[in-house]
C-alpha positions as CSV (number, residue, x, y, z in Angstrom):
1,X,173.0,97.1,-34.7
2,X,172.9,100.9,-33.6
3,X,173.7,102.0,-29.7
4,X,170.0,102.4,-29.3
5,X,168.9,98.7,-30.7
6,X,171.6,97.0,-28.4
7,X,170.0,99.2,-25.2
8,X,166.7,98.0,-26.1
9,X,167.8,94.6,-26.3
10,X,169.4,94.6,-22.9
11,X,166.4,96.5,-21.0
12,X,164.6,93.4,-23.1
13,X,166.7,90.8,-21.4
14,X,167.3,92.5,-18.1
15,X,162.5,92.7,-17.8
16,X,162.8,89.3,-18.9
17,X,165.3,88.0,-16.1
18,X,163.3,89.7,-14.1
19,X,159.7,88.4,-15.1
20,X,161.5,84.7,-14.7
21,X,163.0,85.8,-11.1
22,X,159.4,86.9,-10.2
23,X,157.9,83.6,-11.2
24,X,160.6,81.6,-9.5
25,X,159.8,83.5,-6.5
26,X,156.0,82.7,-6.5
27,X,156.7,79.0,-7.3
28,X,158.7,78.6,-3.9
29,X,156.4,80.8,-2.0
30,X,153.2,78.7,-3.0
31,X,155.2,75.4,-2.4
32,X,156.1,76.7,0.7
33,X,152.4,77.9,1.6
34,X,151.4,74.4,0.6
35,X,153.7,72.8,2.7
36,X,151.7,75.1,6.2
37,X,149.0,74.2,4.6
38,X,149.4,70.5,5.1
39,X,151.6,70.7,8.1
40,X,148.4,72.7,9.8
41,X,145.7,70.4,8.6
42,X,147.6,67.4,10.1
43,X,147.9,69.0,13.5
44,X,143.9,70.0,12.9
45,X,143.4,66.5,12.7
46,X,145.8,65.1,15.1
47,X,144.1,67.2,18.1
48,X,140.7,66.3,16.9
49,X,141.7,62.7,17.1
50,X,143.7,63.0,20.7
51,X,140.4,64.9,21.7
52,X,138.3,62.1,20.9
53,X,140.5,59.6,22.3
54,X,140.3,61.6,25.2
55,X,136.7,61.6,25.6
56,X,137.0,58.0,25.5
57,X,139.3,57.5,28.6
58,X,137.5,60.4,30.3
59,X,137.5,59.4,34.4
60,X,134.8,56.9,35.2
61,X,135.5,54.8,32.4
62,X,139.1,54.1,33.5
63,X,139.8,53.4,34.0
64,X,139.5,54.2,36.3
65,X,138.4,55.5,37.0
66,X,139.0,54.5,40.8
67,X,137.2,54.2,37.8
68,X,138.0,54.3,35.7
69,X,140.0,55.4,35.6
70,X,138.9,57.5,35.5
71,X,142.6,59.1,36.2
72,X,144.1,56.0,38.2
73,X,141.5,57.1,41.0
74,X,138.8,59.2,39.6
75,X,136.8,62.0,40.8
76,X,133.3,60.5,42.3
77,X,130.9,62.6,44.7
78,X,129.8,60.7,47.8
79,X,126.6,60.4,47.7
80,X,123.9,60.9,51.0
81,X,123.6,58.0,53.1
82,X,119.9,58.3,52.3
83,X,120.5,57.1,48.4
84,X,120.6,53.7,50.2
85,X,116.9,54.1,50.7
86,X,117.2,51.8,54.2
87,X,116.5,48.5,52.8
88,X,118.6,45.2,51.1
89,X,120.5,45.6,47.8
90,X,121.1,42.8,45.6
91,X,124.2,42.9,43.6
92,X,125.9,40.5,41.8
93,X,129.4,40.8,40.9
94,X,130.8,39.1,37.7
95,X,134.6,38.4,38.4
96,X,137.2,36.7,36.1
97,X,137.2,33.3,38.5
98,X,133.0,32.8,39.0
99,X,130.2,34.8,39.8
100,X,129.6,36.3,42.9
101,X,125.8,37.8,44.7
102,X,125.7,39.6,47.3
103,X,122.8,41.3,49.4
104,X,123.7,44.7,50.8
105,X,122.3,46.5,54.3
106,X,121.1,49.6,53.5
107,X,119.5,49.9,56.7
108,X,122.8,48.9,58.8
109,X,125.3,50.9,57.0
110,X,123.5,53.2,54.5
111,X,126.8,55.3,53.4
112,X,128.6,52.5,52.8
113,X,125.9,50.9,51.0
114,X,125.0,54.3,48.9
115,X,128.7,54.9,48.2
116,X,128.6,51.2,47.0
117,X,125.9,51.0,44.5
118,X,126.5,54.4,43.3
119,X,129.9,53.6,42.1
120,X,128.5,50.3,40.8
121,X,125.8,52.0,38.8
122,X,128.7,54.5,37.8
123,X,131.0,51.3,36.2
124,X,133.5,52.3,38.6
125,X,134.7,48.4,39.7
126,X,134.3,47.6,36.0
127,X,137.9,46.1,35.2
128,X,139.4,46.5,38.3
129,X,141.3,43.2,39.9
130,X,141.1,41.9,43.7
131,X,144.4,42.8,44.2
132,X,144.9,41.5,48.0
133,X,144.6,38.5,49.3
134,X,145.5,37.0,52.9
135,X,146.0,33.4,54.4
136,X,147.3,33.5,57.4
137,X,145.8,35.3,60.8
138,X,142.8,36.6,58.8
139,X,141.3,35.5,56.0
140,X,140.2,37.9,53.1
141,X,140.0,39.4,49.2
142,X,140.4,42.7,49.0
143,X,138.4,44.5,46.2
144,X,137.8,47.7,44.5
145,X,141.3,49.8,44.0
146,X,141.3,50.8,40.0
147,X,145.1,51.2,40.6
148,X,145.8,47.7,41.7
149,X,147.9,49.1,44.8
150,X,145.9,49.2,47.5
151,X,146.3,53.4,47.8
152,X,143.1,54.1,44.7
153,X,140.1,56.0,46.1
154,X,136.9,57.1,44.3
155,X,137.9,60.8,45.1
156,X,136.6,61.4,48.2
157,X,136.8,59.1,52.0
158,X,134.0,58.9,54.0
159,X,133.4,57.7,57.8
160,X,132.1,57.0,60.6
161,X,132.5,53.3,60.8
162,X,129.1,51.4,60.6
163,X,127.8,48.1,61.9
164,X,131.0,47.2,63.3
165,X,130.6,43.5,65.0
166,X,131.1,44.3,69.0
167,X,133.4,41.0,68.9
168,X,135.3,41.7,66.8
169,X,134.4,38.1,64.5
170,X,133.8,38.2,61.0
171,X,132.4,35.3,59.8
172,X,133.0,33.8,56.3
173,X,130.4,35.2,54.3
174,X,131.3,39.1,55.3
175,X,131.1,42.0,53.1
176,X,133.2,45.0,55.4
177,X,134.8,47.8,53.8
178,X,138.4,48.5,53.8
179,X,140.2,51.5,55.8
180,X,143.7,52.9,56.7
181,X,144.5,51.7,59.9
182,X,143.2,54.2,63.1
183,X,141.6,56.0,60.9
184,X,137.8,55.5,60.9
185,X,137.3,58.2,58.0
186,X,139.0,57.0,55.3
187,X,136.9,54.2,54.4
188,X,136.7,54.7,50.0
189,X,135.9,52.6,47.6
190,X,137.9,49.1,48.4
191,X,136.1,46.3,50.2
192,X,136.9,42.9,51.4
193,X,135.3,39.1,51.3
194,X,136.1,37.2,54.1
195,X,135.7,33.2,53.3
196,X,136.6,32.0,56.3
197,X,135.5,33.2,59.8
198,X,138.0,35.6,60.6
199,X,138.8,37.6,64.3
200,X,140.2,41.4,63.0
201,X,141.5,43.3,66.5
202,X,139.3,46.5,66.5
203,X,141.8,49.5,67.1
204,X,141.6,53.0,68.2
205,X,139.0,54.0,65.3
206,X,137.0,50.7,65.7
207,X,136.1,47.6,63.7
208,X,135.0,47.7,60.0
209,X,131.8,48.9,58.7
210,X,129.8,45.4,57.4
211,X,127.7,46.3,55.3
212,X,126.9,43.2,53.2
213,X,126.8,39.0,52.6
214,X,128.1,37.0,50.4
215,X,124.8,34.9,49.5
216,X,125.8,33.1,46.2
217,X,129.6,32.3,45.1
218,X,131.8,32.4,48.3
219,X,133.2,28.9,46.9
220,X,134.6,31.0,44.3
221,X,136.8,32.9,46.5
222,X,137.4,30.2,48.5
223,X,138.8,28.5,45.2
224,X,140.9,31.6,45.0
225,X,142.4,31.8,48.3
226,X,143.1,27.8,48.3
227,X,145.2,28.6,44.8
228,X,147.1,31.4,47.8
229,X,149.4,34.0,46.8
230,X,151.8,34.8,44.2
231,X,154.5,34.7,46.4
232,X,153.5,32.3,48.7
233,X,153.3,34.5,51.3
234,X,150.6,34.7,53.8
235,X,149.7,38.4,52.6
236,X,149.6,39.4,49.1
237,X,148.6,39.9,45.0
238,X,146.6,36.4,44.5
239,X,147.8,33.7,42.3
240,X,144.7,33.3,41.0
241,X,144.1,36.9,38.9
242,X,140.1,38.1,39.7
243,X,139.2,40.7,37.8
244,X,135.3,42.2,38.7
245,X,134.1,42.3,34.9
246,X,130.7,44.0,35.9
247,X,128.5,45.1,38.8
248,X,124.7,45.2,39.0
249,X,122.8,45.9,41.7
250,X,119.4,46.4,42.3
């Protein structure tokens, strides 16, 4: 073969290697753009899925949010005193341990009663437990904390106190709301039964705003409170779990 046959060959083989080099490096580089490919579509499709599950929890439905959530709280606007349109509310309460009806003021204590029924019609209490329940000096089931603690609010506090009893005596029966101690503002979202006449010490802030009746189903908290705590203690979680599984009122 002649000097000029065996450089043709080479320049042959050497464009060859090359042409197979190329091609090798296309291969990798469309494997690898396959690979993004994939990788991006399952993040597409993981944030569409967390943004849907998202939707589902959204506050209110909480899990609350109070609610639902709702964060452990929830974010509820108070609504006007006037939304309780003066005039009695019947709601009925379905709990874990019985039903429960109750007819609520609106002409007594119309901001408790419109905070009430608006968070009702909202599904705020839906799944929440009565987390509270005393024995001994007074004798009530406290209601309506999404977080189970006894800290849960609806997102706002409202006051003053309403329909306060100038003696101080709560009979069995009594639908009052809850409130930090002194502090006649921070009434929210919790409430408490009493099911058997109880005498609560006003202090500096007052009594507690009463602003509805137990009409139907105070046996059924009875039944609770004669079941008594977890602990046995005169103050505390109750032994029989109530959970409020729906609220209508009209």
């Amino acid at each position: 073969m002649s000097t000029k046959s065996r450089e043709r060959e080479q320049a042959r083989r050497r464009e060859e290697k090359w042409d197979r080099h190329v091609a090798q490096l296309r291969a990798k580089r469309q494997r690898t753009w396959s690979i993004v490919g994939v990788v991006a579509a399952l993040v597409v499709i993981g944030v569409a899925v967390w943004w849907a599950l998202s939707a589902t929890q959204a506050p209110g439905t909480d899990a609350g949010g109070d609610g639902t959530a709702p964060s452990a709280s929830g974010e509820h606007t108070l609504p006007p005193a006037s939304a309780a349109e003066g005039r009695d509310w019947t709601s009925t309460l379905t709990t874990s341990a019985g039903d429960l009806t109750l007819t609520l003021d609106g002409a007594a204590a119309p901001q408790a009663v419109a905070s009430f029924v608006s968070l009702a019609e909202s599904g705020y209490f839906d799944g929440t437990s009565c987390h509270r329940l005393t024995t001994s000096g007074i004798y009530v089931l406290q209601c309506g904390d999404p977080t189970g603690t006894g800290t849960g609010d609806p997102g706002y506090s409202f006051g003053p106190i309403e329909n306060a009893p100038s003696d101080d005596v709560y009979p069995a029966g009594t639908v009052a709301m809850a409130r930090q101690g002194g502090d006649g503002e921070s009434m929210g979202s919790q409430f408490f039964l009493v099911y058997e006449d109880s005498t609560i010490p006003s202090d500096a802030a007052g009594g507690y705003t009463v602003f509805g009746t137990i009409t139907s189903g105070l046996d059924v908290v009875q039944a609770v409170a004669d079941a008594g705590t977890q602990d046995g203690s005169g103050d505390g979680s109750p032994a029989t779990p109530v959970t409020i599984e729906g609220v209508e009122t009209q």
